[in-house]
matplotlib code that plots the C-alpha trace (Angstrom):
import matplotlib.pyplot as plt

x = [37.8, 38.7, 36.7, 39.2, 39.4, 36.9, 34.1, 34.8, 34.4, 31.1, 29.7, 30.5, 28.8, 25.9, 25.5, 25.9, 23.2, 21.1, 21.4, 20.6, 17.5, 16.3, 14.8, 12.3, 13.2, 12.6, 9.8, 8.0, 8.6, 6.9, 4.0, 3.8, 3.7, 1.0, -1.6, -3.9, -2.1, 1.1, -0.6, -2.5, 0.5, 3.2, 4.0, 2.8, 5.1, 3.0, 1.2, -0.2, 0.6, 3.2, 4.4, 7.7, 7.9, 6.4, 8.6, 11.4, 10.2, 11.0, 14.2, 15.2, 13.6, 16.2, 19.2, 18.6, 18.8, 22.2, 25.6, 27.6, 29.9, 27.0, 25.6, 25.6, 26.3, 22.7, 22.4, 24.6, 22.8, 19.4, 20.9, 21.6, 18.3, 16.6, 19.0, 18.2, 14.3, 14.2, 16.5, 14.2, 11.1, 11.4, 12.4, 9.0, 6.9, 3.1, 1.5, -0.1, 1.5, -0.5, -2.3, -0.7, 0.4, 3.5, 4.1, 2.5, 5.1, 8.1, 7.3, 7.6, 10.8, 11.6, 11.6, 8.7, 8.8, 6.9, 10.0, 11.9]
y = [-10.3, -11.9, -10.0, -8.3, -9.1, -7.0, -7.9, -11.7, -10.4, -8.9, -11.3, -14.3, -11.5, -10.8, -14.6, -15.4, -12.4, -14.0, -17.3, -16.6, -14.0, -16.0, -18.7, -20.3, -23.3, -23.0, -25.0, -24.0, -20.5, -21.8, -23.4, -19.7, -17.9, -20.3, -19.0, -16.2, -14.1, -14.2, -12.7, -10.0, -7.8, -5.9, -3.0, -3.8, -3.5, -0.6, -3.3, -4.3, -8.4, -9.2, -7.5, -7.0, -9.4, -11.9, -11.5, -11.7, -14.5, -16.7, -15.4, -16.6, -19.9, -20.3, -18.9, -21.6, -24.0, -23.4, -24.0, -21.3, -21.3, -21.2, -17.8, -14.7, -10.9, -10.8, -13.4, -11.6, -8.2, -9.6, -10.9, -7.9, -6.5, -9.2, -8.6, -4.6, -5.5, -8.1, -5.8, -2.4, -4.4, -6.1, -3.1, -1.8, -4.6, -3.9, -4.5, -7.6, -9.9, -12.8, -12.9, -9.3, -7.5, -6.8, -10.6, -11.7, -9.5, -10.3, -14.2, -13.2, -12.2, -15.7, -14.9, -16.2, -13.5, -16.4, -19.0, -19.2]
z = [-17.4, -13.8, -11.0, -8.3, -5.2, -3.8, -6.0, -4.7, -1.2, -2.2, -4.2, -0.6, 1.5, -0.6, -0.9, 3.1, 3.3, 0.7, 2.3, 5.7, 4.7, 2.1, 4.9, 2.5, 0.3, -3.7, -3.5, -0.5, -2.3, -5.9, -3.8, -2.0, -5.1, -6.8, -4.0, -4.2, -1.3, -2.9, -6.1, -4.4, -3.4, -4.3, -6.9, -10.3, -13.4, -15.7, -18.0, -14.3, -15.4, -12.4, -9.1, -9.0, -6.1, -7.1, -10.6, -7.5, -6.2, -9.8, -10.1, -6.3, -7.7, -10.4, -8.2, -5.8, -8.1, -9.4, -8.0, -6.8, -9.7, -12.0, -10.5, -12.7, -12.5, -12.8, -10.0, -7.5, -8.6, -7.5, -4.5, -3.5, -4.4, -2.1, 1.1, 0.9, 0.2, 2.6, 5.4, 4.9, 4.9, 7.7, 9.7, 9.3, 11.1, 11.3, 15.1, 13.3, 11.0, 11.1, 7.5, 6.5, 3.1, 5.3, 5.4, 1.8, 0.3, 2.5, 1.5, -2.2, -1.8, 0.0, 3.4, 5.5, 8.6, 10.7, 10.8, 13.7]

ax = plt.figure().add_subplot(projection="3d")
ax.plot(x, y, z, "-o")
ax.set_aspect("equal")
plt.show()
């Protein structure tokens, strides 16, 4: 079924949100999540394996790697995820950053709080 016109004006807003939020590059993400920080945060799923950041974090891996065209419902849906996670999160900056949970988790969900 073709999408209408306003789920194609979503789906280029949710993915000029992702794009400009998501300031991390797959693989400076894949390196992040390979560290001990990255692993030390977030809310764990109930059988306590993966946080679901970090299970974020993946999943922003493989949508960078595709063409536009190629993205999925499922794609555009965790897009949108990341943007609001990303958008609340950030809005509640600790005094100190530097080194912080508050930045560990931001960083699993591809957006390093430290860039400029």
């Amino acid at each position: 079924m073709p999408a209408n016109n306003n789920d194609d004006k979503g789906d280029k807003e949710v993915k000029e949100d992702f794009k400009s939020l998501v300031n991390m590059s797959a693989t400076q993400i894949e390196k992040w999540l390979d560290t001990d920080e990255s692993k030390s945060v977030g809310q764990k799923e109930e059988d306590g394996s993966e946080s679901i950041g970090h299970k974020s974090g993946k999943h922003i891996i493989r949508i960078l790697g595709k063409k536009d065209a190629d993205l999925s419902a499922d794609d555009y849906a965790h897009m949108r995820k990341v943007v609001s996670y990303i958008k609340r999160h950030s809005a509640q900056q600790p005094k100190e950053t530097k080194g912080s949970n508050w930045e560990y988790s931001l960083k699993n969900w591809g957006h390093d709080p430290n860039k400029k």
